[in-house]
PASEBA-1860 file (N, C-alpha, C; in nm, 3 decimals):
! residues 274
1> XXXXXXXX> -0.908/-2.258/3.062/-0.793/-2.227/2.976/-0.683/-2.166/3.062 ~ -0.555/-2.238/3.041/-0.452/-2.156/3.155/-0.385/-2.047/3.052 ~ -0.310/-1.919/3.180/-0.242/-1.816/3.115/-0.157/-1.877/2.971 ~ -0.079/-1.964/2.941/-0.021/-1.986/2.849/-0.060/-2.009/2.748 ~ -0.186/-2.102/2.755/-0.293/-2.112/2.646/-0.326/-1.965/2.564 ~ -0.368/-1.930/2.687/-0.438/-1.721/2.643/-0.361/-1.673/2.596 ~ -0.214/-1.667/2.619/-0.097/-1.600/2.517/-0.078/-1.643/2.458 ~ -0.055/-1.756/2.400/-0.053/-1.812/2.284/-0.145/-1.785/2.144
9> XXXXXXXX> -0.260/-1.766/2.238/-0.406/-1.732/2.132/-0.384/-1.567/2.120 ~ -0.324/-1.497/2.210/-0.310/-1.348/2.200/-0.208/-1.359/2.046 ~ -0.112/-1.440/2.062/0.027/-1.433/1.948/-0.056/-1.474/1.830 ~ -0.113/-1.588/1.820/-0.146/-1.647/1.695/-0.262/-1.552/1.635 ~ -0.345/-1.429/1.682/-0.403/-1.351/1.623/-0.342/-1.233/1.573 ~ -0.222/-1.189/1.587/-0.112/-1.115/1.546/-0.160/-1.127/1.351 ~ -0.094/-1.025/1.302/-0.126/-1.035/1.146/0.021/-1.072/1.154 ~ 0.031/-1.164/1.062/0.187/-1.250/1.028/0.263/-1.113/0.979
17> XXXXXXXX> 0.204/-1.048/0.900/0.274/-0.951/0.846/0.343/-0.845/0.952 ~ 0.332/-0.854/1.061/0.418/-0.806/1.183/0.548/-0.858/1.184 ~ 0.533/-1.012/1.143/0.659/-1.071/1.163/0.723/-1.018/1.004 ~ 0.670/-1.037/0.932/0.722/-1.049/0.752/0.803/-0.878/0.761 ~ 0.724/-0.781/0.812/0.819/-0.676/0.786/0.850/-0.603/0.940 ~ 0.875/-0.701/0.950/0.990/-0.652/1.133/1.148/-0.616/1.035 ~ 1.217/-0.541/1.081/1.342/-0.532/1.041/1.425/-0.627/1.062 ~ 1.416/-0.699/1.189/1.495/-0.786/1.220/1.456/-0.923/1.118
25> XXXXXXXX> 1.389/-0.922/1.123/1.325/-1.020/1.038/1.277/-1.004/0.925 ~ 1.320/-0.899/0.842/1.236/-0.862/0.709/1.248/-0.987/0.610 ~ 1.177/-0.990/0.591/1.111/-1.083/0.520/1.010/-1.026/0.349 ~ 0.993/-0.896/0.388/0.932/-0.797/0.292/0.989/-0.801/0.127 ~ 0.907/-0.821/0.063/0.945/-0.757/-0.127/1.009/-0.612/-0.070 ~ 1.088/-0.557/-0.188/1.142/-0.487/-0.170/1.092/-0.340/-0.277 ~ 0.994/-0.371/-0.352/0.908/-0.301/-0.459/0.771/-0.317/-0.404 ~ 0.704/-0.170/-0.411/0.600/-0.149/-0.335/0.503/-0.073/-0.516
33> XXXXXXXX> 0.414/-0.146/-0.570/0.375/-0.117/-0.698/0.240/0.013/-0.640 ~ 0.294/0.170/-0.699/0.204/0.215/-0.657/0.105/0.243/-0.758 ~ -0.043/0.259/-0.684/-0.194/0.225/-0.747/-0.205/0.072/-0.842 ~ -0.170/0.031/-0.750/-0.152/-0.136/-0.863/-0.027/-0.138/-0.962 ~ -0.008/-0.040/-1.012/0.081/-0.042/-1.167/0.003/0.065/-1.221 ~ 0.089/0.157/-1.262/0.117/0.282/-1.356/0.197/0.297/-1.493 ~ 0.094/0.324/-1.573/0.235/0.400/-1.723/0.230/0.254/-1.786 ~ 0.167/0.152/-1.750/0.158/0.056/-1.817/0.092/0.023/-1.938
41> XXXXXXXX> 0.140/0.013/-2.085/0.032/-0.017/-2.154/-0.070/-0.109/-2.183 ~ -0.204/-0.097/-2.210/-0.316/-0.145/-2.177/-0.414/-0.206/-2.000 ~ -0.309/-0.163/-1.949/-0.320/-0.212/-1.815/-0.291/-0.065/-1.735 ~ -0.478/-0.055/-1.657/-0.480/0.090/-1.601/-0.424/0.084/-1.464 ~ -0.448/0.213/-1.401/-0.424/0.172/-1.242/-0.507/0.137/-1.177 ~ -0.510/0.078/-1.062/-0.646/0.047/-0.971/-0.703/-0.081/-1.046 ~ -0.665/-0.147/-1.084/-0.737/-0.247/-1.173/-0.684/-0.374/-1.107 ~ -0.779/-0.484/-1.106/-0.732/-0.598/-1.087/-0.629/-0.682/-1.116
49> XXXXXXXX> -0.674/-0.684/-1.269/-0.613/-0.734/-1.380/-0.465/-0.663/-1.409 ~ -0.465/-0.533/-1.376/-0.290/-0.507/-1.386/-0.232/-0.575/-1.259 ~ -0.267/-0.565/-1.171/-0.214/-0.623/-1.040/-0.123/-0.767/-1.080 ~ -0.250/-0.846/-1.108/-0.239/-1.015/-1.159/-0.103/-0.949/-1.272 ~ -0.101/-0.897/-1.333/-0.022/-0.898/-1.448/0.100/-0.850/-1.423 ~ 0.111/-0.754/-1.339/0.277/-0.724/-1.266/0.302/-0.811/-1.146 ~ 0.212/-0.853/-1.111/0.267/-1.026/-0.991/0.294/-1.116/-1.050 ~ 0.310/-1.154/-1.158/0.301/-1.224/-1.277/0.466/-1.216/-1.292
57> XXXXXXXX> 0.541/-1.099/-1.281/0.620/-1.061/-1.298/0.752/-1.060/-1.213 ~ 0.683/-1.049/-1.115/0.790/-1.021/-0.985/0.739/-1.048/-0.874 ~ 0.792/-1.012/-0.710/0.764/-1.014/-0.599/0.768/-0.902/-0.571 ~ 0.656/-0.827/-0.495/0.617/-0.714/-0.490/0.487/-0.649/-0.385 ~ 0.491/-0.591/-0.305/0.319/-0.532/-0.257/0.264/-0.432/-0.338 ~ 0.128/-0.394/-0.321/0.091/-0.316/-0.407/0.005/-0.277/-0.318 ~ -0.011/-0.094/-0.374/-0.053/0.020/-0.306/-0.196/0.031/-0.388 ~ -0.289/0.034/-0.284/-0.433/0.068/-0.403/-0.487/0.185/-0.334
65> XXXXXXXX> -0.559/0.254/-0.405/-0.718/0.326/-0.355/-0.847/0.271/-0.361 ~ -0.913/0.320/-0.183/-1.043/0.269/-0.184/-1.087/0.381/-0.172 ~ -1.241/0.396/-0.314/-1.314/0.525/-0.248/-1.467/0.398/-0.235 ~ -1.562/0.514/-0.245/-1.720/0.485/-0.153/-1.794/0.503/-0.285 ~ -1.901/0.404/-0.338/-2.010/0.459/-0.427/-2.094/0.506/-0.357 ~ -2.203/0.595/-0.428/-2.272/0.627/-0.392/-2.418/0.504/-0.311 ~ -2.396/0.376/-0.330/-2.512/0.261/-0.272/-2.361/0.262/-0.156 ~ -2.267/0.266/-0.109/-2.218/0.256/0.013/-2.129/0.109/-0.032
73> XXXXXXXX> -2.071/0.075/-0.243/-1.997/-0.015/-0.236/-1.845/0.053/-0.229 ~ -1.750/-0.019/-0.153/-1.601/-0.005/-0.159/-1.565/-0.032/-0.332 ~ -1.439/0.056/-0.339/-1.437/0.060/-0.519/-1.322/0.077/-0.528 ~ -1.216/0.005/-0.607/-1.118/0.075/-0.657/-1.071/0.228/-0.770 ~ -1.034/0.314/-0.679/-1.008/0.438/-0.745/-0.970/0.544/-0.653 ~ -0.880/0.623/-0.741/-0.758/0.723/-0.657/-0.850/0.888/-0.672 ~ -0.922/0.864/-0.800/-0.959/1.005/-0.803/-1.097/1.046/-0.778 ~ -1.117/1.157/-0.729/-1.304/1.201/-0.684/-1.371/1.134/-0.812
81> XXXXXXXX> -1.354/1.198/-0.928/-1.414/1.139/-1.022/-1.363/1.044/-1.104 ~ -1.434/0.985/-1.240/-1.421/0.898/-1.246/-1.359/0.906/-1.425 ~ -1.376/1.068/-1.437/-1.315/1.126/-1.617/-1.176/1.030/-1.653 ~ -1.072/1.051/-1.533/-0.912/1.050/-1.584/-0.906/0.875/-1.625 ~ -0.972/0.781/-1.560/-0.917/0.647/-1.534/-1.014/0.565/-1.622 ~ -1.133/0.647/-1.652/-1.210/0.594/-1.726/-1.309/0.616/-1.858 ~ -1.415/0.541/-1.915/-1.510/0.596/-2.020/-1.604/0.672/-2.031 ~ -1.598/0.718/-1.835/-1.726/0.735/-1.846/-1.699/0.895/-1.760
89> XXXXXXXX> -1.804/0.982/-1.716/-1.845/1.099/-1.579/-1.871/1.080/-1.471 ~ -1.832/1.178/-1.440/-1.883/1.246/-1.280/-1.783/1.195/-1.127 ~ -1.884/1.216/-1.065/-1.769/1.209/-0.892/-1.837/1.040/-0.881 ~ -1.724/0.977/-0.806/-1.744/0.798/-0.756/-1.837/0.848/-0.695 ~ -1.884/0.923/-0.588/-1.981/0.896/-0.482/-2.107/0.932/-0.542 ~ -2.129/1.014/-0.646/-2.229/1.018/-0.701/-2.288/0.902/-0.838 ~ -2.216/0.820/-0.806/-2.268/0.685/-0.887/-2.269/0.587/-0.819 ~ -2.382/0.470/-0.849/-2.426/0.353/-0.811/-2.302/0.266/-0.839
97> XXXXXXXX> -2.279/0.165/-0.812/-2.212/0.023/-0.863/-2.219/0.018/-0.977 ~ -2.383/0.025/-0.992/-2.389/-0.073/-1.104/-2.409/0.047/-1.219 ~ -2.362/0.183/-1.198/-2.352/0.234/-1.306/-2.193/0.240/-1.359 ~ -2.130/0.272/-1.200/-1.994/0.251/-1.258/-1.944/0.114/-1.343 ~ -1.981/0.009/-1.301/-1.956/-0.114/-1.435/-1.975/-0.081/-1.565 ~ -2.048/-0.001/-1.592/-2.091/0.034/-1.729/-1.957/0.086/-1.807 ~ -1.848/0.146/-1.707/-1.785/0.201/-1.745/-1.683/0.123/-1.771 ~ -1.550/0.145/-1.880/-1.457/0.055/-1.899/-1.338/0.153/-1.828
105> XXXXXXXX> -1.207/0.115/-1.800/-1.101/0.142/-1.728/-1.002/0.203/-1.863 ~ -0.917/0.275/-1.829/-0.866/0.359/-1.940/-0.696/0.384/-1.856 ~ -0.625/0.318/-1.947/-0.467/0.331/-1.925/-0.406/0.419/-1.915 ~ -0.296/0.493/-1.878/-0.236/0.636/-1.836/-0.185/0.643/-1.980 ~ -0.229/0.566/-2.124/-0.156/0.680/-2.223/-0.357/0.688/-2.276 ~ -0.440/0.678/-2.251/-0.578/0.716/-2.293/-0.611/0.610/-2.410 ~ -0.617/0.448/-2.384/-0.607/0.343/-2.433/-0.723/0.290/-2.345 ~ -0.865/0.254/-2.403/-0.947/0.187/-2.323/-0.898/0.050/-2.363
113> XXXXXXXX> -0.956/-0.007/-2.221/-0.946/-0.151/-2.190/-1.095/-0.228/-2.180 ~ -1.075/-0.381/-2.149/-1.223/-0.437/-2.119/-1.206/-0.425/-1.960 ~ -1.157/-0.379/-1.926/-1.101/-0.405/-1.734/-1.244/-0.282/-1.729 ~ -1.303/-0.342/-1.572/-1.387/-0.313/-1.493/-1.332/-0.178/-1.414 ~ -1.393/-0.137/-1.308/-1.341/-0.080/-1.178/-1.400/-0.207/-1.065 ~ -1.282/-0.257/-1.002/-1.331/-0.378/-0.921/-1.374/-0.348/-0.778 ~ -1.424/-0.429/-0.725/-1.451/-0.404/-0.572/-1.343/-0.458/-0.498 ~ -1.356/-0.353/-0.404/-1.245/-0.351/-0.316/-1.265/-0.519/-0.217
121> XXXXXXXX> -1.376/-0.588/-0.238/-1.360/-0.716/-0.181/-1.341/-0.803/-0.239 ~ -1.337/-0.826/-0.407/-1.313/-0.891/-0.517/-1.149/-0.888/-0.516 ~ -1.094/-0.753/-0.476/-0.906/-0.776/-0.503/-0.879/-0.819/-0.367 ~ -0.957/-0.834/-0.272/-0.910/-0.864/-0.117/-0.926/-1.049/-0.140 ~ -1.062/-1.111/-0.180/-1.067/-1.221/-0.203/-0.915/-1.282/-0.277 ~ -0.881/-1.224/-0.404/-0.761/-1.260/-0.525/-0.643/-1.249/-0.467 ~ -0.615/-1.130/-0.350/-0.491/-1.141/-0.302/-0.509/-1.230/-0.177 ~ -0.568/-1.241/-0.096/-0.563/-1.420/-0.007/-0.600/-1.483/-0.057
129> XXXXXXXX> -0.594/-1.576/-0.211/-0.575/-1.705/-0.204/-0.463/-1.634/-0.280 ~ -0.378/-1.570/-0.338/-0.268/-1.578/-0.400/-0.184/-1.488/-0.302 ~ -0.212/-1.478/-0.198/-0.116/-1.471/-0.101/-0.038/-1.322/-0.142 ~ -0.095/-1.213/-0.205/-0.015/-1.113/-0.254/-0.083/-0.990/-0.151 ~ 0.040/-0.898/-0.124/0.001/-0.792/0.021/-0.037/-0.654/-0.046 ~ -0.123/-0.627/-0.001/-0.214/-0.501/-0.024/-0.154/-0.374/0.035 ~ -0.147/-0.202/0.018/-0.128/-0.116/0.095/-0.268/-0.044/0.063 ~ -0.329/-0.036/0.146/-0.472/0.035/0.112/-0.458/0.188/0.186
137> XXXXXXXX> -0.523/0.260/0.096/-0.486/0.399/0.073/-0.650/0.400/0.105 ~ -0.675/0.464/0.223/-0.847/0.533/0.190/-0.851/0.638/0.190 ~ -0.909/0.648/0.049/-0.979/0.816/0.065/-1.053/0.913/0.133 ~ -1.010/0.997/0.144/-1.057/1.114/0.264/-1.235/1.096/0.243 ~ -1.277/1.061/0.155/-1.425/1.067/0.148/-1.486/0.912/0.233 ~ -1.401/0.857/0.289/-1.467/0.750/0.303/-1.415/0.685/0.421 ~ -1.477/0.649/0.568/-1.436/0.610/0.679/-1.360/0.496/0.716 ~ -1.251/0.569/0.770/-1.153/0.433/0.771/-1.200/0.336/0.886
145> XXXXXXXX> -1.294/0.334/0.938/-1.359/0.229/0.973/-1.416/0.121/0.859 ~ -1.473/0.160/0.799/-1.574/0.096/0.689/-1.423/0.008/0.638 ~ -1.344/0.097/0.596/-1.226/-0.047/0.531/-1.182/-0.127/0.596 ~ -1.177/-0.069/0.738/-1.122/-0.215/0.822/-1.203/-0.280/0.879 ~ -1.309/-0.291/0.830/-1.428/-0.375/0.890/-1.445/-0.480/0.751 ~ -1.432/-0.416/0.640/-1.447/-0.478/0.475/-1.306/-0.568/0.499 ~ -1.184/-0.562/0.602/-1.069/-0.611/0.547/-1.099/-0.716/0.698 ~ -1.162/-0.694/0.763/-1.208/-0.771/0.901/-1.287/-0.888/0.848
153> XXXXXXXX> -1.404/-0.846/0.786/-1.495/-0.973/0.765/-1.423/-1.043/0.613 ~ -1.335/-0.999/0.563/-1.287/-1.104/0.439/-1.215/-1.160/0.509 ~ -1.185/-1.135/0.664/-1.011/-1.187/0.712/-0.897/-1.187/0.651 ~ -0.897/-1.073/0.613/-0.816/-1.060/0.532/-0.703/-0.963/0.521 ~ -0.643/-0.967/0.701/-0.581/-0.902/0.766/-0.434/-0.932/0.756 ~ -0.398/-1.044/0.720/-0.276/-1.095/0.679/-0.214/-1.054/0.551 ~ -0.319/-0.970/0.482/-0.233/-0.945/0.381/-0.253/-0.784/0.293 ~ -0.288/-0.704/0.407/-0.356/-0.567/0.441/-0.278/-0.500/0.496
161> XXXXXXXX> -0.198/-0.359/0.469/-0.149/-0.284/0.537/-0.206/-0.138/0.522 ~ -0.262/-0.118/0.616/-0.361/0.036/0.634/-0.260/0.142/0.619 ~ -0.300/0.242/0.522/-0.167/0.328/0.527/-0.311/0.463/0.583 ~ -0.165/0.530/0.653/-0.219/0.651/0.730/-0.095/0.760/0.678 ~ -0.140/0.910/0.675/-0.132/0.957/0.675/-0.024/1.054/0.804 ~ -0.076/1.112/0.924/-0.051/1.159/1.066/-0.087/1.059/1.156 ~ -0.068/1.137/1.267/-0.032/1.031/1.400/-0.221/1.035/1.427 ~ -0.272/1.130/1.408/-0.398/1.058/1.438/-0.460/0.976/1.402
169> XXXXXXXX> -0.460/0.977/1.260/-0.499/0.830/1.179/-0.431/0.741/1.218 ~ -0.293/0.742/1.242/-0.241/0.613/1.267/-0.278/0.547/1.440 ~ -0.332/0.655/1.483/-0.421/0.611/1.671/-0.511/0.560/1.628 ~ -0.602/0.634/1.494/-0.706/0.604/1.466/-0.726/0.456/1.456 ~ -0.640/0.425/1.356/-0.639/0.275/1.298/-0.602/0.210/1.392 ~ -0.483/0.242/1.452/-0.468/0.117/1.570/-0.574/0.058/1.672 ~ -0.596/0.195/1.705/-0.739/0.134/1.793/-0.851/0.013/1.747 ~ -0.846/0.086/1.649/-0.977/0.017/1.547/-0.880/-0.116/1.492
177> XXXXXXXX> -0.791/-0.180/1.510/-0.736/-0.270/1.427/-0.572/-0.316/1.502 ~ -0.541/-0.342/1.618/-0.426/-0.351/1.714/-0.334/-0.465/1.664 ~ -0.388/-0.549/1.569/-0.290/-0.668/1.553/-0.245/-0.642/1.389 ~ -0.329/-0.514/1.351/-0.264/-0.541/1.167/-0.178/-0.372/1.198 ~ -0.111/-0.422/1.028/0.023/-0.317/1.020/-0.053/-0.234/0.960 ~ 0.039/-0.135/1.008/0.029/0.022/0.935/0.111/0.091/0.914 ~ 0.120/0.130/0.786/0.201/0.239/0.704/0.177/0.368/0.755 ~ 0.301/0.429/0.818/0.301/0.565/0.885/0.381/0.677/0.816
185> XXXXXXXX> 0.391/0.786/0.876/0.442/0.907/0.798/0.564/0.927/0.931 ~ 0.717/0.853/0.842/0.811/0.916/0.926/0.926/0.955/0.838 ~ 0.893/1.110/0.825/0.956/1.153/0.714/1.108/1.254/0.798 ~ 1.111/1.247/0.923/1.222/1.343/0.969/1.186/1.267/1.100 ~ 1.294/1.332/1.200/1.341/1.249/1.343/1.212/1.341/1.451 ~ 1.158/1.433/1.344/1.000/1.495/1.494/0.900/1.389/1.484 ~ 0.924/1.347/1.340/0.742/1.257/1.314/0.814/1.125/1.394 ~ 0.913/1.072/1.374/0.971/0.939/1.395/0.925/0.946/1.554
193> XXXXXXXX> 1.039/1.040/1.633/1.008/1.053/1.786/0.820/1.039/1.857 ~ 0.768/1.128/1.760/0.581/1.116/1.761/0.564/0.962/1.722 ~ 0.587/0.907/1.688/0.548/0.771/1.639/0.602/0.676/1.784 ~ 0.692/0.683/1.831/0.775/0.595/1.943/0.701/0.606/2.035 ~ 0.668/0.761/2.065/0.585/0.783/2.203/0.435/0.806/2.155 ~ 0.370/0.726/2.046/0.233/0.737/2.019/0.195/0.643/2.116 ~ 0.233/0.538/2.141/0.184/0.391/2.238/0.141/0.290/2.145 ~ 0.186/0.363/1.998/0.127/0.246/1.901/0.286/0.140/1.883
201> XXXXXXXX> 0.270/-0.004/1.915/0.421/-0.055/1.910/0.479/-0.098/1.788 ~ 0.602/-0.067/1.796/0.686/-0.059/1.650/0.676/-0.186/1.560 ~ 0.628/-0.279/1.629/0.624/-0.383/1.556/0.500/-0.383/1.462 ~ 0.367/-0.287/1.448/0.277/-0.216/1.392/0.305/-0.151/1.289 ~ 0.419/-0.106/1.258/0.481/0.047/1.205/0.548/-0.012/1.097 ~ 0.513/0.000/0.934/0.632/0.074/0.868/0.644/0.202/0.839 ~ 0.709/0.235/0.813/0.764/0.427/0.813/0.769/0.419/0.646 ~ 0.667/0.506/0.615/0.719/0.568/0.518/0.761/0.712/0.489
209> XXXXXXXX> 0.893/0.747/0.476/0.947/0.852/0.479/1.003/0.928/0.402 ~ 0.860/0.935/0.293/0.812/1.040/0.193/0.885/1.028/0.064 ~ 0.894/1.133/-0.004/0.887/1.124/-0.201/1.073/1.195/-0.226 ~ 1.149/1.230/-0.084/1.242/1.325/-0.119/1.298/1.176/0.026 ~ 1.448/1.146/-0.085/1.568/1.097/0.008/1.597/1.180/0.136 ~ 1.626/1.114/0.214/1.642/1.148/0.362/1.803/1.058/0.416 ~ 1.857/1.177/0.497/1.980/1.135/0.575/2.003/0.954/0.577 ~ 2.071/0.910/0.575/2.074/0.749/0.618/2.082/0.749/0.762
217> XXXXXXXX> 2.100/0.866/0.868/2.079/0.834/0.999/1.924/0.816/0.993 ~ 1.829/0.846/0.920/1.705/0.851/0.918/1.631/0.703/0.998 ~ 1.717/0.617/0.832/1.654/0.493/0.842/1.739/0.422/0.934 ~ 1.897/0.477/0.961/1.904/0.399/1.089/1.842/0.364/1.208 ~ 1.748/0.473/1.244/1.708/0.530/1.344/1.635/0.457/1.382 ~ 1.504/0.417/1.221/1.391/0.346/1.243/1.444/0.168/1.256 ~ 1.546/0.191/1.196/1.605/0.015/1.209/1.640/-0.017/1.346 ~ 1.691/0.069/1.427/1.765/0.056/1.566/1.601/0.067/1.660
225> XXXXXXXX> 1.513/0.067/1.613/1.335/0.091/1.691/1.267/-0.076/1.606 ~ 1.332/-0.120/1.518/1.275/-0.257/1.471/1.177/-0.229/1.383 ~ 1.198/-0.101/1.291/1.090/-0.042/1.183/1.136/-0.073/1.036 ~ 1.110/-0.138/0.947/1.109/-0.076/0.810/1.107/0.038/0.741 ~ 1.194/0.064/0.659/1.167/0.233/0.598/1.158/0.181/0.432 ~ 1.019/0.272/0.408/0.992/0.270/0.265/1.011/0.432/0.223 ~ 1.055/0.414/0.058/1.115/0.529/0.036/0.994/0.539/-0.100 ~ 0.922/0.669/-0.089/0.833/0.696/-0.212/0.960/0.772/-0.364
233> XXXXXXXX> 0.982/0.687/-0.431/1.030/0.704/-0.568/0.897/0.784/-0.651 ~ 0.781/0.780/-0.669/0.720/0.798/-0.736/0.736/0.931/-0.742 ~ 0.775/0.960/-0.851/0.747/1.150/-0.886/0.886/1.164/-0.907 ~ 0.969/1.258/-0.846/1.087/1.316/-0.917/1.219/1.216/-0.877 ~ 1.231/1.140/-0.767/1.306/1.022/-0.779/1.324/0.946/-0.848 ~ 1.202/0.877/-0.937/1.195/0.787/-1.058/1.238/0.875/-1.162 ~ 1.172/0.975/-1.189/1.227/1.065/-1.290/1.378/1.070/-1.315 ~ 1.454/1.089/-1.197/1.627/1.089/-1.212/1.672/0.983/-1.219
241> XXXXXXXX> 1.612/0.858/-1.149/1.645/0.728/-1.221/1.628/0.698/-1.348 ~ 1.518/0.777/-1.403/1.504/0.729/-1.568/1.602/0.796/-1.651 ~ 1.668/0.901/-1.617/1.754/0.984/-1.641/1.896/0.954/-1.628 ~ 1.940/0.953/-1.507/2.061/0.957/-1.472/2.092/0.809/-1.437 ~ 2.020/0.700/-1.452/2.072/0.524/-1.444/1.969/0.465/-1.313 ~ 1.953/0.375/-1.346/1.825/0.270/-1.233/1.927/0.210/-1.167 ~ 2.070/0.192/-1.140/2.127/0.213/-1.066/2.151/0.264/-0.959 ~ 2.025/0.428/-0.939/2.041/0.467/-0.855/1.932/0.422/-0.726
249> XXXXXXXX> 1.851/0.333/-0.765/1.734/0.256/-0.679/1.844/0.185/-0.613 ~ 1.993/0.088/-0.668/2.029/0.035/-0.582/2.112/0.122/-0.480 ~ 2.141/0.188/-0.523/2.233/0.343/-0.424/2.137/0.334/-0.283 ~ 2.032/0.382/-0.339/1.944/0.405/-0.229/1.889/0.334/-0.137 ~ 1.844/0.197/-0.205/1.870/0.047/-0.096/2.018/0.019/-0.003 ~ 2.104/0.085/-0.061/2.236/0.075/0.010/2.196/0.168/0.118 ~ 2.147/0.251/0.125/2.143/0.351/0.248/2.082/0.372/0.325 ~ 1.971/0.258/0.313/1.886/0.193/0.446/1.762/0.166/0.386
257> XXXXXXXX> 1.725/0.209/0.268/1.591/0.181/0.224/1.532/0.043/0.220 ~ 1.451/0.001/0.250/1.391/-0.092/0.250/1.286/-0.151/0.132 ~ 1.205/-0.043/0.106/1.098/-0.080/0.039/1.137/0.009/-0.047 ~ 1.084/-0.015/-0.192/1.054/0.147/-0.262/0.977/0.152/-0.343 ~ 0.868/0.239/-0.298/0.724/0.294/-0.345/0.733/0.328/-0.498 ~ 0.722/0.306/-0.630/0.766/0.330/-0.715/0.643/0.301/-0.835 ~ 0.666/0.447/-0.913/0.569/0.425/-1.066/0.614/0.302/-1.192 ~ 0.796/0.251/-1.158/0.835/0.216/-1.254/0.931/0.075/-1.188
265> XXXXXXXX> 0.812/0.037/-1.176/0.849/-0.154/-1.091/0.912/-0.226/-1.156 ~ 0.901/-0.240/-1.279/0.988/-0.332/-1.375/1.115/-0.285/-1.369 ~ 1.149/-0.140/-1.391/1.311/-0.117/-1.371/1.363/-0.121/-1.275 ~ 1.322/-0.092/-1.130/1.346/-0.152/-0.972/1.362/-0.321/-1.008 ~ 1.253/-0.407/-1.050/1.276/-0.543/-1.049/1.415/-0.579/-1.149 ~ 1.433/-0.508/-1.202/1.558/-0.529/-1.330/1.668/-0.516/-1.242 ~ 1.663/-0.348/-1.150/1.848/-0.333/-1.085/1.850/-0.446/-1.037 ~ 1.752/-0.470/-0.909/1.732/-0.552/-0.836/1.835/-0.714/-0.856
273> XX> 1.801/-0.763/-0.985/1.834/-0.853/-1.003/1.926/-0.899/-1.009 ~ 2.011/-0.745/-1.042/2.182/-0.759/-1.091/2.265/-0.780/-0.990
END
């Protein structure tokens, strides 16, 4: 095999999604649905079936949680236990699989559903053949190895973005995973600068830079490094949009935002449109 061959095969194992949200090339939805879809009626978070049902809707990635059962299955769910989201008790890790099925899924106004809690390789299968991009959130209880090995053997790296937390997780993951993207914490110009000189390369990196608007030199910064900046709406940002006009999601795309992390996707997909 000559050198050109070998680089070629180095490029074509790249996760496409390097190219899809390069800045220069963004290519990215611009609504990031967090825990699948929230506040939705009959349709919980973390659920399959809401997913399918707000893709249904729009163009969009979506943010999930993976925790750990207690037999060692990957599971969709944000919280230790299992009271708020569902029919049933206790902590995820202290239940089997197959007890959690027993349980039905329960909507953020306390509306049970027939929806499951799915496996985290059941929504990995649904989003590569329907081609829809994942942000996987792992829970502190559960080794972020184990998910990128679950997102390794589905191959299902093209449509997976590991979100981290700090710069060590984000070494962490790179190491463990050099050709897929990762969602980083660049919420001010110290974390941004830590991110440049991590050795992890920008073409790896979207920035997300937290729940509170930031300077527009911010996201210049990360645009002039070839980064995406996602802006977390969820919590008191959406709140003043529901308030003061959804108008102001487009304000904020005007000022470098890229993505925006948001409880209330349908009214982002609405400014959007105008």
């Amino acid at each position: 095999m000559n050198c050109k061959t070998e680089k070629a095969e180095t490029i074509s194992k790249d996760s496409v999604l390097l190219e899809t949200f390069r800045y220069s090339n963004n290519k990215a939805p611009k609504i990031s649905v967090h825990r699948g879809g929230k506040s939705i009626k009959n349709y919980p978070e973390n659920c399959l079936e809401t997913i399918q049902y707000v893709n249904d809707n729009m163009s969009a990635i979506y943010e999930i949680d993976v925790a750990k059962t207690k037999d060692g299955k990957l599971v969709l769910m944000h919280d230790n236990s299992v009271d708020r989201t569902t029919t049933g008790t206790g902590l995820v890790k202290n239940k089997t699989y197959t007890q959690l099925k027993t349980f039905r899924l329960v909507d953020d106004f306390g509306n049970k559903t027939d929806f499951k809690i799915p496996l985290f390789n059941d929504v990995l299968e649904w989003s590569k053949k329907n081609n829809v991009i994942l942000t996987v959130d792992i829970k502190r209880s559960v080794p972020q190895i184990e998910v990128i090995k679950a997102i390794k053997y589905a191959k299902a790296e093209d449509i997976c973005i590991i979100i981290t937390y700090d710069l060590a997780q984000a070494k962490a993951a790179y190491q463990l995973a050099p050709k897929m993207m990762l969602s980083v914490s660049g919420r001010n110009d110290k974390e941004v600068n830590a991110l440049l000189n991590s050795g992890i390369p920008p073409k790896n990196m979207i920035a997300f830079t937290g729940t509170r608007l930031s300077d527009k030199s911010l996201f210049k910064k990360l645009h002039d490094n070839d980064i995406l900046c996602m802006l977390g709406t969820l919590g008191n940002l959406d709140k003043s949009a529901e308030v003061r006009g959804d108008n102001l999601y487009s304000d904020w795309l005007n000022l470098g935002v890229d993505i925006i992390a948001t409880d209330r996707p349908f009214a982002v997909a609405d400014e959007i449109k105008k």
